[in-house]
ZAMAR-498395 format. One line per field, with one value per atom (N, C-alpha, C): residue in three letters; residue number from 0; x, y negated, z; atom name. Coordinates in Angstrom, 3 decimals. Atoms other than C-alpha are relative to their C-alpha. Layout:
// residues N
resn	(ALA/...)
resi	(NUM/...)
xx	(X/...)
yy	(Y/...)
zz	(Z/...)
name	(CA/...)
//
This chain:
// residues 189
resn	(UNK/UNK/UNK/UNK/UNK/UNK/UNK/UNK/UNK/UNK/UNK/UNK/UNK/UNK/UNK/UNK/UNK/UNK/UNK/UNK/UNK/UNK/UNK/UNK/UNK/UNK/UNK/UNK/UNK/UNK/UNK/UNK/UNK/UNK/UNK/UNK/UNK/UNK/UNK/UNK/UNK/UNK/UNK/UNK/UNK/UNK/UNK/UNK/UNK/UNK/UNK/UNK/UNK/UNK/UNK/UNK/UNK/UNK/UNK/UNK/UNK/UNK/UNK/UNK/UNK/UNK/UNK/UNK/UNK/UNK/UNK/UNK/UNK/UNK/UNK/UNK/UNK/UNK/UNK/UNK/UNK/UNK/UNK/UNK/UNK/UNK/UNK/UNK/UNK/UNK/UNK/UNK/UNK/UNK/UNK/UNK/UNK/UNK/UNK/UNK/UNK/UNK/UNK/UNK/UNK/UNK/UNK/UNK/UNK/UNK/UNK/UNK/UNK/UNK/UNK/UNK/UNK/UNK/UNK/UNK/UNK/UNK/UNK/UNK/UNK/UNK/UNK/UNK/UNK/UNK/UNK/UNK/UNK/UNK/UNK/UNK/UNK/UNK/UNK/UNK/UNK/UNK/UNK/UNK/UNK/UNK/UNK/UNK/UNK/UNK/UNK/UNK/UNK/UNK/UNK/UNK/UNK/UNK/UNK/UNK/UNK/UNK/UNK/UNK/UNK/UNK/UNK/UNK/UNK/UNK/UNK/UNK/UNK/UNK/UNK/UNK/UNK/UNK/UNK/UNK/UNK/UNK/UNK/UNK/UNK/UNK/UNK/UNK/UNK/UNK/UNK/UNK/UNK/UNK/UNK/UNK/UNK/UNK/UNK/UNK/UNK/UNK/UNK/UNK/UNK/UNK/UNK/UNK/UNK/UNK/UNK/UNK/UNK/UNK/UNK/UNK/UNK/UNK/UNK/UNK/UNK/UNK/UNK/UNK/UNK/UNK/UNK/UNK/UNK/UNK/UNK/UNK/UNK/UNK/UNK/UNK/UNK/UNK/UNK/UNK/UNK/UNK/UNK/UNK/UNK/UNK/UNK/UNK/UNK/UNK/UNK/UNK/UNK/UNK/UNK/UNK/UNK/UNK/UNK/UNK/UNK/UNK/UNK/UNK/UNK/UNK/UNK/UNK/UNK/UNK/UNK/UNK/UNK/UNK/UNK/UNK/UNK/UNK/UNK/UNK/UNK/UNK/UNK/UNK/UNK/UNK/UNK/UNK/UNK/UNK/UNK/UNK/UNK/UNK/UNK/UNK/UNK/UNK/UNK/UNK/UNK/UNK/UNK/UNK/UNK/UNK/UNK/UNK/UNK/UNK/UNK/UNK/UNK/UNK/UNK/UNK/UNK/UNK/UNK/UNK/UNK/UNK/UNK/UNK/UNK/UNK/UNK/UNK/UNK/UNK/UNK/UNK/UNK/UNK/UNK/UNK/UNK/UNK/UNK/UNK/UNK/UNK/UNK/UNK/UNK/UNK/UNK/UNK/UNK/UNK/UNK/UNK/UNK/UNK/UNK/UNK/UNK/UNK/UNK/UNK/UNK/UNK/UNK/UNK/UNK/UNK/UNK/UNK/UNK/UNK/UNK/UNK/UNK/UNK/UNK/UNK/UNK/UNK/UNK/UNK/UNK/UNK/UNK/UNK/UNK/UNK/UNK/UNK/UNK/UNK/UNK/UNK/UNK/UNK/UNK/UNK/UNK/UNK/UNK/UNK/UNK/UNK/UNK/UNK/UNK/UNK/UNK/UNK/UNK/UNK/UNK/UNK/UNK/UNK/UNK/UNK/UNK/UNK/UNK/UNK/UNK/UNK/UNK/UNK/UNK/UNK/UNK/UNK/UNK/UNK/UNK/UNK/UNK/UNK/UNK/UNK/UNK/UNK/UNK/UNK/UNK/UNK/UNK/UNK/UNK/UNK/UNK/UNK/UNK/UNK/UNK/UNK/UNK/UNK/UNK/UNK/UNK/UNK/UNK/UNK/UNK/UNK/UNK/UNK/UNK/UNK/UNK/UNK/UNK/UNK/UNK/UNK/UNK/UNK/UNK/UNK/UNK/UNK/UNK/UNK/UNK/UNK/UNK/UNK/UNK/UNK/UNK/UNK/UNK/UNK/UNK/UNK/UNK/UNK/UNK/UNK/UNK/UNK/UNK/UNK/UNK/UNK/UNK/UNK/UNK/UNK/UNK/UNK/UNK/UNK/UNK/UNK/UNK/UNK/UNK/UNK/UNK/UNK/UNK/UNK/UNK/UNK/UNK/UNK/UNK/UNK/UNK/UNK/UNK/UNK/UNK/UNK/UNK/UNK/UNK/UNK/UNK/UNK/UNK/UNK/UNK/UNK/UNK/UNK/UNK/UNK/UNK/UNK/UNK/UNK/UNK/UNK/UNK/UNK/UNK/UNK/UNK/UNK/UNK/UNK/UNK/UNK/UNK/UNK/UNK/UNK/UNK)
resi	(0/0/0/1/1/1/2/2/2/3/3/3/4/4/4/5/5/5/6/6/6/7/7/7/8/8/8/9/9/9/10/10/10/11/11/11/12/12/12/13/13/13/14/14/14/15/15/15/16/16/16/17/17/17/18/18/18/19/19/19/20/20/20/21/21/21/22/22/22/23/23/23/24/24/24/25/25/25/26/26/26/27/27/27/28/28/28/29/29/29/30/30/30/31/31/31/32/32/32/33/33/33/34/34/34/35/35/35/36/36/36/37/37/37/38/38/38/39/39/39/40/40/40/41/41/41/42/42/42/43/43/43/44/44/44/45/45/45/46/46/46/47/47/47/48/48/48/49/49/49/50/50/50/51/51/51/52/52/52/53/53/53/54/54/54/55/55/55/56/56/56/57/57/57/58/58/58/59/59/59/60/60/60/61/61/61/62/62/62/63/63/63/64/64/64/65/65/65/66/66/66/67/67/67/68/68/68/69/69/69/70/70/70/71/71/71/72/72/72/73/73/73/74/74/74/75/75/75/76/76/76/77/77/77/78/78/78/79/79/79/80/80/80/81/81/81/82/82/82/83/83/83/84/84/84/85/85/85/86/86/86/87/87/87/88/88/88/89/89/89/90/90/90/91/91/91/92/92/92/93/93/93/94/94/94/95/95/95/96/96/96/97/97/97/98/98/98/99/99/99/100/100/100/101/101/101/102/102/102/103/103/103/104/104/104/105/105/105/106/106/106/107/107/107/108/108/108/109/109/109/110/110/110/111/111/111/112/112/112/113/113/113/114/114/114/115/115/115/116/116/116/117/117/117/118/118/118/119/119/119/120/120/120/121/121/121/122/122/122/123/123/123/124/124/124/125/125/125/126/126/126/127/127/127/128/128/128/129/129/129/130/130/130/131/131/131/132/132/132/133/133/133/134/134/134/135/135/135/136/136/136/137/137/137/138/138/138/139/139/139/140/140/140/141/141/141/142/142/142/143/143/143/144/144/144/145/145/145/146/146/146/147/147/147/148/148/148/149/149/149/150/150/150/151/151/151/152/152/152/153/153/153/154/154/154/155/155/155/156/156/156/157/157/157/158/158/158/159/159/159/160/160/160/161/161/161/162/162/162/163/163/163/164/164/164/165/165/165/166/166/166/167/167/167/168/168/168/169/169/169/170/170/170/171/171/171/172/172/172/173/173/173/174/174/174/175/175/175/176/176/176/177/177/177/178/178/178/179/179/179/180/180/180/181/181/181/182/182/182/183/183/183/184/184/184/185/185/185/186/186/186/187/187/187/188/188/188)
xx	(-1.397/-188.698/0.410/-0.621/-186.426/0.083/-0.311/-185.885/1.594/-1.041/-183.170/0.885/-1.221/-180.319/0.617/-0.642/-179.882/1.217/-1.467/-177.443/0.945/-1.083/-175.491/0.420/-0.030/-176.121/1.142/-1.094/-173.361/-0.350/-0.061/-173.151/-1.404/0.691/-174.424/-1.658/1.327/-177.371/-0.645/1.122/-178.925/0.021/-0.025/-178.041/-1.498/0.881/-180.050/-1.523/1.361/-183.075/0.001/0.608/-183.133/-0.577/0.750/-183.626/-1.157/1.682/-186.515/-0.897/1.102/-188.360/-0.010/0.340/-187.619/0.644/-0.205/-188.091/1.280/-0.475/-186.225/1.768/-1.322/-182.924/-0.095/-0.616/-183.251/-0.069/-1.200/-183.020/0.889/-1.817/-180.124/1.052/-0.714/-178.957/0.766/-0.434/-179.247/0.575/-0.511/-178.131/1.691/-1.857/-174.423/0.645/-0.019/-174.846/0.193/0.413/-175.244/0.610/-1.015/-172.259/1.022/-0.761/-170.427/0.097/0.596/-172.389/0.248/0.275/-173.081/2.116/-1.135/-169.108/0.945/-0.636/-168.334/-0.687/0.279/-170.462/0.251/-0.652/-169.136/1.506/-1.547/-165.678/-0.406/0.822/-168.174/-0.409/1.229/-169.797/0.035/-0.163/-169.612/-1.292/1.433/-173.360/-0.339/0.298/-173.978/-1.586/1.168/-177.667/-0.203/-0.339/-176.928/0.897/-0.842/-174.535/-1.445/0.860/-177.803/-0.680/0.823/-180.244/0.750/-0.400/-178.049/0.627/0.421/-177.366/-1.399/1.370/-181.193/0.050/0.063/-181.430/0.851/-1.046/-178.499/-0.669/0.690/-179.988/-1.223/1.798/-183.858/0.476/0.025/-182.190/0.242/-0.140/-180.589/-0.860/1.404/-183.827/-0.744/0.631/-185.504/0.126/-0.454/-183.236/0.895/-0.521/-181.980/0.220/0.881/-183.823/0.912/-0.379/-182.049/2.059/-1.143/-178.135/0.013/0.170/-177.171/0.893/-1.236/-174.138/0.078/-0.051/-174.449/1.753/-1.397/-170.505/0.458/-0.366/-170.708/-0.359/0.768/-172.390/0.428/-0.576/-170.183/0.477/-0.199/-169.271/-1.301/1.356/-173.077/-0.346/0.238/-173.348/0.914/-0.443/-170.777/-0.037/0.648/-172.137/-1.476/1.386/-175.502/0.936/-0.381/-173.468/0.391/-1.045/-171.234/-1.008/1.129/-174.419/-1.311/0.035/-176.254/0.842/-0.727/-173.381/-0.245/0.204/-173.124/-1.480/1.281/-176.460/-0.383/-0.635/-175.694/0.416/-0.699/-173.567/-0.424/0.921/-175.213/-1.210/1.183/-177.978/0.612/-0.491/-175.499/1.088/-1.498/-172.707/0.462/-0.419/-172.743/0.811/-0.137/-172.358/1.395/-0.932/-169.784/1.379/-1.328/-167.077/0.402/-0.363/-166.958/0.864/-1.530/-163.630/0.049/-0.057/-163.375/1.055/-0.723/-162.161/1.082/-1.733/-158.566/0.185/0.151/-159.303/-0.678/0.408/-161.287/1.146/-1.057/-158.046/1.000/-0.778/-156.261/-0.353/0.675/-158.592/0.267/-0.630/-158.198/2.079/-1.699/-154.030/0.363/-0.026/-154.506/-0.462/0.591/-156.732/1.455/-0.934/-153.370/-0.283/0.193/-153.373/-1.387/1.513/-156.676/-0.136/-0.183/-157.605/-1.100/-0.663/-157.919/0.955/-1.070/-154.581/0.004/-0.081/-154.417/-1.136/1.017/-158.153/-0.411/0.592/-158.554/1.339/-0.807/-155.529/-0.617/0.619/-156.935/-1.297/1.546/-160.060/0.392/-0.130/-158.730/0.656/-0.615/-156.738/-1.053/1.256/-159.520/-1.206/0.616/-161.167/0.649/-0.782/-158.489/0.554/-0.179/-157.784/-1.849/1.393/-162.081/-0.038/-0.102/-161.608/0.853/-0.586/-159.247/-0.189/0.759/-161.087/-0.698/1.738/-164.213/1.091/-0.267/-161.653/0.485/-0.181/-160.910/-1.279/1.430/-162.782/-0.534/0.798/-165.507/-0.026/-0.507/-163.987/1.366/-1.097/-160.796/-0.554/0.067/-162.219/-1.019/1.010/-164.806/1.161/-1.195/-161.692/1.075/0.027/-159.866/-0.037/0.975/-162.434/-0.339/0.472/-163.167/1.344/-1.145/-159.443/0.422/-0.975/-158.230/-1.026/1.309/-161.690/-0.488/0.621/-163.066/0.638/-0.760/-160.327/-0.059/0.990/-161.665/1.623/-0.956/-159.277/-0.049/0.203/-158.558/-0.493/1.015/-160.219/-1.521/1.166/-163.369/-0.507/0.102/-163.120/-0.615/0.363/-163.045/-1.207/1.212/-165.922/-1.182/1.340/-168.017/-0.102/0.138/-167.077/-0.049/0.329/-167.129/0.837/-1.267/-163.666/1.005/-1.240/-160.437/0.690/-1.283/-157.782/1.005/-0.919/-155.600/0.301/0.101/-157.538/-0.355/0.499/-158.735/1.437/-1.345/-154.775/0.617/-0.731/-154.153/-0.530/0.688/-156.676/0.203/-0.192/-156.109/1.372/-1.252/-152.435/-0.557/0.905/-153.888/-0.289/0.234/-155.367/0.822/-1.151/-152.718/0.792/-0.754/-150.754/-0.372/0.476/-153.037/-0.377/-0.100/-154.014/1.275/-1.326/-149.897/0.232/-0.182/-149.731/-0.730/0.881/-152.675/0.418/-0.158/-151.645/1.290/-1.300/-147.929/0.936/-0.250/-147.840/-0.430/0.148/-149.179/0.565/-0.317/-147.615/1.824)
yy	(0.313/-23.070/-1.180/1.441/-25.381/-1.127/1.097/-28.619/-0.167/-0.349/-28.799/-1.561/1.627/-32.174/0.411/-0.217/-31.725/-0.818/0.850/-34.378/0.871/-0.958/-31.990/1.737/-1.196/-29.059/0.803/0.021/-27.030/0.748/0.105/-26.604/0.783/-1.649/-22.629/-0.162/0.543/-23.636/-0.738/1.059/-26.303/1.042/-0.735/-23.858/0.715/-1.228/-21.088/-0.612/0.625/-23.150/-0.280/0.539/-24.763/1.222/-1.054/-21.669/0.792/-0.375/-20.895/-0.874/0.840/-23.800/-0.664/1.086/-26.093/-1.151/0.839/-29.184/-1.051/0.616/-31.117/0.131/-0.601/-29.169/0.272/0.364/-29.471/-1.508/0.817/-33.017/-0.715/-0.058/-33.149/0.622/-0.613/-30.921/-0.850/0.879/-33.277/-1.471/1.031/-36.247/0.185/-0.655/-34.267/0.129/-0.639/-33.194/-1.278/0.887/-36.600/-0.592/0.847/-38.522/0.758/-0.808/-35.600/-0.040/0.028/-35.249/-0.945/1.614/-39.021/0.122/0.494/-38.972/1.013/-1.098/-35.851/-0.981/0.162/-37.131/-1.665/1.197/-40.691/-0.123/-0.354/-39.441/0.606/-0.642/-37.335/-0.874/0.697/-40.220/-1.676/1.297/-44.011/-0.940/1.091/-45.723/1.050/0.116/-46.224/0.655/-0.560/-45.169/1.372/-1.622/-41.927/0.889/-0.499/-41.082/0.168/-0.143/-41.738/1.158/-0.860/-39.672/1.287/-1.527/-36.773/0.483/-0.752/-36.321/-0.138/-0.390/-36.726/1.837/-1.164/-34.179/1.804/-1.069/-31.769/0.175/0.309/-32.882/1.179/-0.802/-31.499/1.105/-1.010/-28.339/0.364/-0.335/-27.730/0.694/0.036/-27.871/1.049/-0.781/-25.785/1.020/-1.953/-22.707/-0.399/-0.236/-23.230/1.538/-1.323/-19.776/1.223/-1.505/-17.907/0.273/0.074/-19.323/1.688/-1.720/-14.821/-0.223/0.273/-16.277/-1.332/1.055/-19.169/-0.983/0.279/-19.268/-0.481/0.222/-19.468/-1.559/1.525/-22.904/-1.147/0.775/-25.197/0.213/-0.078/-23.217/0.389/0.170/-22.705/-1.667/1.645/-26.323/-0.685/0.191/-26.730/0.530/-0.378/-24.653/-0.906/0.768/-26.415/-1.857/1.241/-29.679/-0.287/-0.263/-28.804/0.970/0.003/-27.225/-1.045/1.306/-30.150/-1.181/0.981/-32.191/0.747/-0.695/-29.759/-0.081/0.730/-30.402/-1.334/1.795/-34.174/-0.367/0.452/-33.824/0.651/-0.366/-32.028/-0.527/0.504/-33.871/-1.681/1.327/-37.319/0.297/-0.083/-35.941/-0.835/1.249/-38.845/-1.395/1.044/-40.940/0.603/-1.027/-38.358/-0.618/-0.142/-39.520/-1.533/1.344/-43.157/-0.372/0.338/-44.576/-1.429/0.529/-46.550/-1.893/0.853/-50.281/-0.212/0.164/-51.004/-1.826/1.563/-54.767/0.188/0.240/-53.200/0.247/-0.181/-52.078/-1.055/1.379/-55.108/-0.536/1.062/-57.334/0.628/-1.113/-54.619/-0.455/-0.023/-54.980/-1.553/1.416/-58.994/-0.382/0.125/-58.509/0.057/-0.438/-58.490/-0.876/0.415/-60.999/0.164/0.818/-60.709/1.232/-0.483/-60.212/1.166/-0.061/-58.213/1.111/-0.287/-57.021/1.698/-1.595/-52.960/0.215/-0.578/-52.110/-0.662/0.414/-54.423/0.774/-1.257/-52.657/1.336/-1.334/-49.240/0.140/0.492/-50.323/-0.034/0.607/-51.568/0.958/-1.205/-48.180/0.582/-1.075/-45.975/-0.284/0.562/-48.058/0.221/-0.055/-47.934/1.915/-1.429/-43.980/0.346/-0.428/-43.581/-0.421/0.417/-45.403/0.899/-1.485/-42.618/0.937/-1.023/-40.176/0.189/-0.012/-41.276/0.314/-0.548/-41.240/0.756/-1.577/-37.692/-0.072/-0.742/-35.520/0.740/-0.483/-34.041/1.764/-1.296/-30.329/-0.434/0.432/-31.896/-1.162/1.139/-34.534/1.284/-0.837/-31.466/0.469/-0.632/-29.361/-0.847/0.773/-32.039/-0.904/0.619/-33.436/1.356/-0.765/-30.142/0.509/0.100/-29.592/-0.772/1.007/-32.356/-0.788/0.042/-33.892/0.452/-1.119/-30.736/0.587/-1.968/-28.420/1.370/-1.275/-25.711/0.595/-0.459/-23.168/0.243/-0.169/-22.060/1.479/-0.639/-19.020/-0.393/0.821/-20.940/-0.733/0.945/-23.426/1.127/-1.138/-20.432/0.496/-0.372/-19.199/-0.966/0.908/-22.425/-0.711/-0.083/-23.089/0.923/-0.761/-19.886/-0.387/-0.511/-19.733/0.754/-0.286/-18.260/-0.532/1.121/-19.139/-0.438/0.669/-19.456/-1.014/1.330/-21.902/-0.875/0.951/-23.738/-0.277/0.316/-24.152/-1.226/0.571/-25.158/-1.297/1.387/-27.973/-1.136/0.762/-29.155/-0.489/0.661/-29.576/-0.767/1.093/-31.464/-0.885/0.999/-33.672/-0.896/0.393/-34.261/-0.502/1.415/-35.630/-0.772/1.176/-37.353/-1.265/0.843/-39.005/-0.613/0.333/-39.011/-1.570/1.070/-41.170/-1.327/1.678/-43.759/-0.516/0.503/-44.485/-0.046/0.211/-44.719/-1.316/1.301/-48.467/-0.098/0.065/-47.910/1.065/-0.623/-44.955/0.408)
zz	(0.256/2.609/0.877/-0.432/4.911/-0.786/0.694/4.272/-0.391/0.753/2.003/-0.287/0.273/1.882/-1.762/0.501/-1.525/-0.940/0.133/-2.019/0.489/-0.721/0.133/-0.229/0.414/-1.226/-1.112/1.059/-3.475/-1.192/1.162/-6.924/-0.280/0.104/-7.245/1.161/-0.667/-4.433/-0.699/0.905/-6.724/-1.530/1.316/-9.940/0.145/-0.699/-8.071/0.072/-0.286/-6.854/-1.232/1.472/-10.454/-0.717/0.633/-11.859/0.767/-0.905/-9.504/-0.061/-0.015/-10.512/0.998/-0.963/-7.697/-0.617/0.166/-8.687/0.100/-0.922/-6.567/-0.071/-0.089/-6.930/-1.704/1.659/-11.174/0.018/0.175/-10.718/0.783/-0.355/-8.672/-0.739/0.747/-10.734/-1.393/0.779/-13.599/0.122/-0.678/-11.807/0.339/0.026/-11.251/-1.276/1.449/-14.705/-1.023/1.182/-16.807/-0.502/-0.092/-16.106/-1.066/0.244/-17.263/-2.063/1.508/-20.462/-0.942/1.071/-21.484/-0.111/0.327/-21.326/-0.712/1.167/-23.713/-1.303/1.556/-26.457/-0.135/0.199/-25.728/-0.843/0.808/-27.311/-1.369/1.197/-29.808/-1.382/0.996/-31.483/0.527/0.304/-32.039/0.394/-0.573/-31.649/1.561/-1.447/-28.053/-0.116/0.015/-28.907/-0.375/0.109/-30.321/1.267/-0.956/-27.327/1.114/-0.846/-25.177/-0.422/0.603/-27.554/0.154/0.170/-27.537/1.519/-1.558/-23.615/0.117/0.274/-23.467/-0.378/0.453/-25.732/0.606/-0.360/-24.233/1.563/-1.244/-20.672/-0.130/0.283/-21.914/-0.014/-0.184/-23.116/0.801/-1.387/-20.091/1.181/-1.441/-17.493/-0.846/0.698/-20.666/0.341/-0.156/-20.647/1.192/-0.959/-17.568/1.224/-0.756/-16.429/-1.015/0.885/-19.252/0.521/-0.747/-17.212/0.882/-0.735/-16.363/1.279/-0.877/-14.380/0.502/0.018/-12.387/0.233/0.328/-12.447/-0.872/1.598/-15.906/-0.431/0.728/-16.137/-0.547/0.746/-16.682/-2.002/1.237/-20.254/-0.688/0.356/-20.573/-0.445/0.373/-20.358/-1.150/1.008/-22.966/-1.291/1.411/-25.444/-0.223/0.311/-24.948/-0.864/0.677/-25.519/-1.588/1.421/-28.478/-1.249/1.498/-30.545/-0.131/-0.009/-29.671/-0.930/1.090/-31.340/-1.465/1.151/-34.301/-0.780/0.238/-34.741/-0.308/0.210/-34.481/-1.466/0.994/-37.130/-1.041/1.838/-39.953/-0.349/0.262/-39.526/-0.337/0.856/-40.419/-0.028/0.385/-42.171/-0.731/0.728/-44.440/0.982/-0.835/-41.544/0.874/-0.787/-39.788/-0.835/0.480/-42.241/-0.360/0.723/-42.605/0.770/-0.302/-42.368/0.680/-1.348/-38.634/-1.420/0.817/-40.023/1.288/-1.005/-38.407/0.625/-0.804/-37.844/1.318/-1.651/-34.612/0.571/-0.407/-33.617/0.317/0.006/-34.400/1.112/-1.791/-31.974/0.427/-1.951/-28.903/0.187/-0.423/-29.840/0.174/-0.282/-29.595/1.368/-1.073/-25.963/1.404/-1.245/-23.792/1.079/-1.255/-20.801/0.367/-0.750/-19.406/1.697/-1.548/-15.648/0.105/-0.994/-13.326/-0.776/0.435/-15.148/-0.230/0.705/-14.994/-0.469/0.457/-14.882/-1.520/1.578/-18.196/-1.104/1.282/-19.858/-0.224/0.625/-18.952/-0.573/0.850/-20.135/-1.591/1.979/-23.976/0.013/-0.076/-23.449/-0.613/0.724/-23.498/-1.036/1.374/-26.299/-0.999/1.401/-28.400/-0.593/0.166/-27.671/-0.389/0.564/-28.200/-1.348/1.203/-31.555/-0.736/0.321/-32.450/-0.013/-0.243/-31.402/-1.363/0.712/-33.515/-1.357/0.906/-36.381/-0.471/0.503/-36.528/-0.940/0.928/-38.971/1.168/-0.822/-36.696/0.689/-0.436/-36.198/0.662/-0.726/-34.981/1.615/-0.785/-32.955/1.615/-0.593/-31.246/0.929/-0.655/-30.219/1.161/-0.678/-28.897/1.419/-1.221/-26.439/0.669/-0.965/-25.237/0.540/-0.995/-24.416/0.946/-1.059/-23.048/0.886/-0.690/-21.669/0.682/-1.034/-20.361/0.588/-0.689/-19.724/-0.511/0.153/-21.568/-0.480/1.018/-22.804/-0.802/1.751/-26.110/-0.534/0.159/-25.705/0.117/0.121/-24.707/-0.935/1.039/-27.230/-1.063/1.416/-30.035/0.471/-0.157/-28.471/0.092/0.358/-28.387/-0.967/1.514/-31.937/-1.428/0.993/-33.257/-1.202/0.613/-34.454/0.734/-1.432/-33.495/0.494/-1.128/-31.053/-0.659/0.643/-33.869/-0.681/0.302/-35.491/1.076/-0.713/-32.548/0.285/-0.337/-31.690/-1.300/1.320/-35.665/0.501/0.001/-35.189/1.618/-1.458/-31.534/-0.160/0.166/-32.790/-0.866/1.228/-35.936/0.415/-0.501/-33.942/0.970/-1.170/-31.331/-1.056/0.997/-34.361/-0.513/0.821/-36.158/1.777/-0.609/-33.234/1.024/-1.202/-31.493/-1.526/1.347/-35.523/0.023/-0.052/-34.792/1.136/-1.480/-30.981/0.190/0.094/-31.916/0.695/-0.508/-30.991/1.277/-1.346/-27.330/0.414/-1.118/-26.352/0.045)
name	(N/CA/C/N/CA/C/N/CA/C/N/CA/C/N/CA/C/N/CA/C/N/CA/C/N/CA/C/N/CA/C/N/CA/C/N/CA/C/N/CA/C/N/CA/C/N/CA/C/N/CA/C/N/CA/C/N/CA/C/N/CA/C/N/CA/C/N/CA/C/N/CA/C/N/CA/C/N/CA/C/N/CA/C/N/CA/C/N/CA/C/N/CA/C/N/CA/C/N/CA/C/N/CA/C/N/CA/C/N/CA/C/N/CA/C/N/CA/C/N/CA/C/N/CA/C/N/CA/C/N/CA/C/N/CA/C/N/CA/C/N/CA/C/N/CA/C/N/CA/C/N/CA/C/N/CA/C/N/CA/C/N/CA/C/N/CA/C/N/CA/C/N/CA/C/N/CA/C/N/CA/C/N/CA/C/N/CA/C/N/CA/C/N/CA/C/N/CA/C/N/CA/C/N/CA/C/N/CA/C/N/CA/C/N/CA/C/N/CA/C/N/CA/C/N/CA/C/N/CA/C/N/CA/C/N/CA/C/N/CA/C/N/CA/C/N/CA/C/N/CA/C/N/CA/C/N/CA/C/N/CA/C/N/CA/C/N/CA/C/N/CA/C/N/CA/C/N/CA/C/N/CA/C/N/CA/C/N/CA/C/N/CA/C/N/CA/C/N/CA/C/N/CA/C/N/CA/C/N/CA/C/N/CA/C/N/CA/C/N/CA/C/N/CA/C/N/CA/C/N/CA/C/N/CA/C/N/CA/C/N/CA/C/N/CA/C/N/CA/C/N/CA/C/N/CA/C/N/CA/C/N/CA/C/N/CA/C/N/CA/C/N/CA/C/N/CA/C/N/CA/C/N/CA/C/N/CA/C/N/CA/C/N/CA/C/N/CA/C/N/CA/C/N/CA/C/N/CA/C/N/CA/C/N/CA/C/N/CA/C/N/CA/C/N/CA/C/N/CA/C/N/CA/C/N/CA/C/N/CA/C/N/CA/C/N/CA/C/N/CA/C/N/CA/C/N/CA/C/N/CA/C/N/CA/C/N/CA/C/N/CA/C/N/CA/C/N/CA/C/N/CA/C/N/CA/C/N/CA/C/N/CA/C/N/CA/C/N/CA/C/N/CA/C/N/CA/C/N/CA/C/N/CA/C/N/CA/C/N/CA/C/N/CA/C/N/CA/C/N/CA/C/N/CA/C/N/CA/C/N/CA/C/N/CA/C/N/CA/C/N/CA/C/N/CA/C/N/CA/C/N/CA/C/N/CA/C/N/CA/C/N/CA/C/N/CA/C/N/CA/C/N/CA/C/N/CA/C/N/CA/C/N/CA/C/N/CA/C/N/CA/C/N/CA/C/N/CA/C/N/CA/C/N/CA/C/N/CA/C/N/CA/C/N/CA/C/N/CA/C/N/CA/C/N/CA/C/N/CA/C/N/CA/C/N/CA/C/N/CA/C/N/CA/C/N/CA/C/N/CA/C)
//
């Protein structure tokens, strides 16, 4: 086999070799792959250590059944079913913990953080803290839907298919959430 740049290489080329067992081209693969990941279940889930443990985990399956990927077109919604039963998994295993009610004094401090430098990047910064703090306090079927709309892109046929509902409820709840969270983020937007 040539020698292969696979920094340079595209997507479906590193898919392909991964599923042939070349090393080399699964982890590049996962190296494209991680950023992506660690920052779905960063909107998923609240302890910074659990956000690690569970790309890990979504990561491992990945390189596992990577060989069983029929379509390497398909991968990106391969990779989001691996993610999103991964979480589901997450979450029945701490549903006690899945529902505790976010305290609003973190909110407070973030809405007291205004002057500080370098001026936009620290607003959009306490931005996307204060929209991830919203996130986390959805109930955990709203908060899933959500993040895979507006995060991923996915459509709402996709969605119903990587939650194993329909499009009518994945619509009910993606609006659901779009108000509950247009209701908490009322004062910034």
């Amino acid at each position: 086999m040539p020698n292969i740049d696979y920094k340079k290489a595209d997507m479906d080329m590193i898919i392909t070799l991964s599923q042939e067992g070349n090393i080399k081209a699964l982890e590049e693969l996962i190296k494209r792959i991680q950023k992506n990941v660690f920052g779905m279940f960063s909107y998923l889930t609240e302890k910074r250590q659990d956000v690690a443990d569970l790309t890990q985990e979504a990561l491992l399956k990945t390189v596992k059944c990577i060989q069983s990927l029929k379509d390497i077109h398909c991968f990106k919604s391969w990779l989001n079913h691996i993610v999103t039963s991964t979480y589901y998994d997450y979450a029945k295993k701490h549903q006690k913990d899945a529902n505790v009610d976010y305290d609003d004094e973190k909110l407070l401090e973030l809405k007291d953080k205004i002057g500080c430098e370098p001026g936009e990047k620290c607003l959009f910064s306490e931005l996307d803290t204060i929209i991830r703090f919203a996130l986390l306090d959805l109930p955990d079927n709203l908060r899933l839907v959500i993040v895979l709309r507006e995060y991923e892109g996915l459509s709402y046929e996709d969605i119903s298919k990587l939650t194993n509902t329909t499009i009518g409820t994945v619509k009910s709840r993606i609006s659901r959430a779009r108000g509950k969270l247009q209701e908490q983020l009322k004062e910034f937007i």
